[in-house]
ChimeraX commands (.cxc) that place a marker at each C-alpha (Angstrom):
marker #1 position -10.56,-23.22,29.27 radius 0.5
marker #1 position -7.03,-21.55,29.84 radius 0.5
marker #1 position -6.17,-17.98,28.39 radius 0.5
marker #1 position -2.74,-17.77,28.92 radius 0.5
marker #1 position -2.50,-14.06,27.93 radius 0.5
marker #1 position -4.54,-13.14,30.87 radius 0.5
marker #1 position -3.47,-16.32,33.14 radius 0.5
marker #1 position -7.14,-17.47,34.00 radius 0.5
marker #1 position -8.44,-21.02,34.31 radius 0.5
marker #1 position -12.03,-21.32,33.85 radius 0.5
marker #1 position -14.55,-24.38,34.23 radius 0.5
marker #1 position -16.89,-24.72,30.91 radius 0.5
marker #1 position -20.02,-26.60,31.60 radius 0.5
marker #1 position -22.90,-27.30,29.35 radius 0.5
marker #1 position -25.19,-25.59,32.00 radius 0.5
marker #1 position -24.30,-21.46,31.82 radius 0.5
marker #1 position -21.21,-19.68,31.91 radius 0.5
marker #1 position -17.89,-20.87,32.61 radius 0.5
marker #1 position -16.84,-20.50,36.45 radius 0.5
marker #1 position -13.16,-18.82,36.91 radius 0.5
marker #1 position -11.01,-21.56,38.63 radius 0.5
marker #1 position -7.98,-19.15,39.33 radius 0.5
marker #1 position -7.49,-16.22,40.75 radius 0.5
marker #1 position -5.57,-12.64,40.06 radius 0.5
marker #1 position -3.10,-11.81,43.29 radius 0.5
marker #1 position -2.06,-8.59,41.21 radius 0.5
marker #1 position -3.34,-6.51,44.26 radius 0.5
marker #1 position -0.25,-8.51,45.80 radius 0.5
marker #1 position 2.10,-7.90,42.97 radius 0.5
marker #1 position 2.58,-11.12,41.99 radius 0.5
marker #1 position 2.05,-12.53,38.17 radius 0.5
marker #1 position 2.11,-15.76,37.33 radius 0.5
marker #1 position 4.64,-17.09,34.89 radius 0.5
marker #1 position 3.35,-17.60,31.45 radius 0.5
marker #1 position 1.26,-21.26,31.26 radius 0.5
marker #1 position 0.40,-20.43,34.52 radius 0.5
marker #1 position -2.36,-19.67,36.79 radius 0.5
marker #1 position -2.79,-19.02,40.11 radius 0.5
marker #1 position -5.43,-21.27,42.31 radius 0.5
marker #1 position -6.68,-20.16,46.22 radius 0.5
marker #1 position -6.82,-23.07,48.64 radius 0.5
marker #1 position -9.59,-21.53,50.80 radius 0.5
marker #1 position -12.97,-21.70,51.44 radius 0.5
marker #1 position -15.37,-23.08,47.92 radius 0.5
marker #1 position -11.43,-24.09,46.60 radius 0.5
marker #1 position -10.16,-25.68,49.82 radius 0.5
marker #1 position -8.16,-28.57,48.05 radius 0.5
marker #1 position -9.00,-28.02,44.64 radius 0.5
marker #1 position -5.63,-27.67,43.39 radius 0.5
marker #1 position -5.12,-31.35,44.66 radius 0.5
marker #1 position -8.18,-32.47,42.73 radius 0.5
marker #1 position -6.89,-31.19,39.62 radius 0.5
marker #1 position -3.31,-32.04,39.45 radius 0.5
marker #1 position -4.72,-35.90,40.07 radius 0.5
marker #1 position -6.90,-35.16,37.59 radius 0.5
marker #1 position -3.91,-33.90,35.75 radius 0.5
marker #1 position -4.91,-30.81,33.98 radius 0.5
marker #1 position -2.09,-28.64,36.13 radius 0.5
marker #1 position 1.01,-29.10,38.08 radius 0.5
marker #1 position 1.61,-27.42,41.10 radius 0.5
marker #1 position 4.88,-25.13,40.82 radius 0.5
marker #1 position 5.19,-23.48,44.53 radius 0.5
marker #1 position 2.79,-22.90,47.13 radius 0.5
marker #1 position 2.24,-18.81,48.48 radius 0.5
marker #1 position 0.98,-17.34,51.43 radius 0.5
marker #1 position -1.25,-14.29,50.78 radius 0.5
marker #1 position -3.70,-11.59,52.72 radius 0.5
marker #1 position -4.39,-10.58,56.57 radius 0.5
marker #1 position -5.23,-14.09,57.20 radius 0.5
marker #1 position -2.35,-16.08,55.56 radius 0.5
marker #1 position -4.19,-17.88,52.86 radius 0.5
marker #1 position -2.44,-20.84,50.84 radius 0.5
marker #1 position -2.60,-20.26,47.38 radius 0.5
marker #1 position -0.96,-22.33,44.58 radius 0.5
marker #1 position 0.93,-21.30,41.29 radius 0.5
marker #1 position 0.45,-23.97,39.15 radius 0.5
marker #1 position 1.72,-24.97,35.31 radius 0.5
marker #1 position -1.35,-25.74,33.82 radius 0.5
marker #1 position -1.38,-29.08,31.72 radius 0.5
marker #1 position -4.68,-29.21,29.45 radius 0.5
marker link #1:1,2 radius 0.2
marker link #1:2,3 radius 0.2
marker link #1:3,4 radius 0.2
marker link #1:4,5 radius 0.2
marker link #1:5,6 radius 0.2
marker link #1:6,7 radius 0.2
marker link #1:7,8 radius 0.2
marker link #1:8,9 radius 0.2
marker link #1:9,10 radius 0.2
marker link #1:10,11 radius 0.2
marker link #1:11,12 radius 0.2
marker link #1:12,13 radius 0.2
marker link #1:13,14 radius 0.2
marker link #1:14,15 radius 0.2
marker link #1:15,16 radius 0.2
marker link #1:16,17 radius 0.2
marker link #1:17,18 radius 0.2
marker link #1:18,19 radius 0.2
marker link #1:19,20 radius 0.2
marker link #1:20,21 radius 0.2
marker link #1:21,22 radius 0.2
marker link #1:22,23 radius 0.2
marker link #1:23,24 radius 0.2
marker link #1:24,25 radius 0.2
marker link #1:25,26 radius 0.2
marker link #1:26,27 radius 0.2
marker link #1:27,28 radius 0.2
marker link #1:28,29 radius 0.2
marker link #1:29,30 radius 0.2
marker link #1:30,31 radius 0.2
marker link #1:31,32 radius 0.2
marker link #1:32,33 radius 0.2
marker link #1:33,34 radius 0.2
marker link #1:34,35 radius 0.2
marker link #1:35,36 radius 0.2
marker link #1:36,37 radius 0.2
marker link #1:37,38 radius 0.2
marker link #1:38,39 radius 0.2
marker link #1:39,40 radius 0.2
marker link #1:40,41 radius 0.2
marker link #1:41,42 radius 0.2
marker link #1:42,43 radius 0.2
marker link #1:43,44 radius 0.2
marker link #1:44,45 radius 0.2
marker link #1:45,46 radius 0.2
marker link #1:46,47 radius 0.2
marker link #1:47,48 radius 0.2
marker link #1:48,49 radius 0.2
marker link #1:49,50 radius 0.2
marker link #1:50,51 radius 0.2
marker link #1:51,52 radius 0.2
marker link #1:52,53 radius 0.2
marker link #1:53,54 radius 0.2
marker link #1:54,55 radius 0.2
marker link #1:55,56 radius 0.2
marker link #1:56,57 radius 0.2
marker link #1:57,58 radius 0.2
marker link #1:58,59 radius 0.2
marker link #1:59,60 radius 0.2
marker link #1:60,61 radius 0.2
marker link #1:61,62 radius 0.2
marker link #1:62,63 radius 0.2
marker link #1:63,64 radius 0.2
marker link #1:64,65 radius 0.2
marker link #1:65,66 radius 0.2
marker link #1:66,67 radius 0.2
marker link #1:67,68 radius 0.2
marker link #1:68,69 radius 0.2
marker link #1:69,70 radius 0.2
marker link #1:70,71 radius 0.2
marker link #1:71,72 radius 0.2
marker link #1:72,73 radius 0.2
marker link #1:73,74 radius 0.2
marker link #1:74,75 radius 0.2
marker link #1:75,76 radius 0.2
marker link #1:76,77 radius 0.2
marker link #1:77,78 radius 0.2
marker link #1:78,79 radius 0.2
marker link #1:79,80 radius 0.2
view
């Protein structure tokens, strides 16, 4: 599920709630453009944005680096 207005991605699944895909780097000042989202490549999401632009449900735009530790993070178009 996409909500452009507030630029989150979020995983439905039959099971429970849907599980938020991206991820707000406001405390960073950055927005993403509208019809996009950003996605962290860390940790639980370590090469997720991979998995879904072959999946092709987003394209990725430009790659950031963010916080102490220099995390990759992703702005990406998303496509559903």
């Amino acid at each position: 599920m996409h909500d452009d207005e507030d630029r989150v991605l979020e995983l439905e699944n039959a099971e429970g709630p849907a599980e938020p895909i991206s991820i707000s780097l406001q405390g960073y000042g950055l927005t993403p453009e509208p019809g996009n989202v950003f996605i962290k490549d860390w940790s639980e999401h370590s090469g997720l944005t991979a998995r879904l632009a072959q999946a092709g449900l987003v394209t990725p735009m430009h790659a950031l680096t963010v916080g102490p530790y220099y995390s990759t993070a992703y702005e990406v178009q998303v496509t559903l």
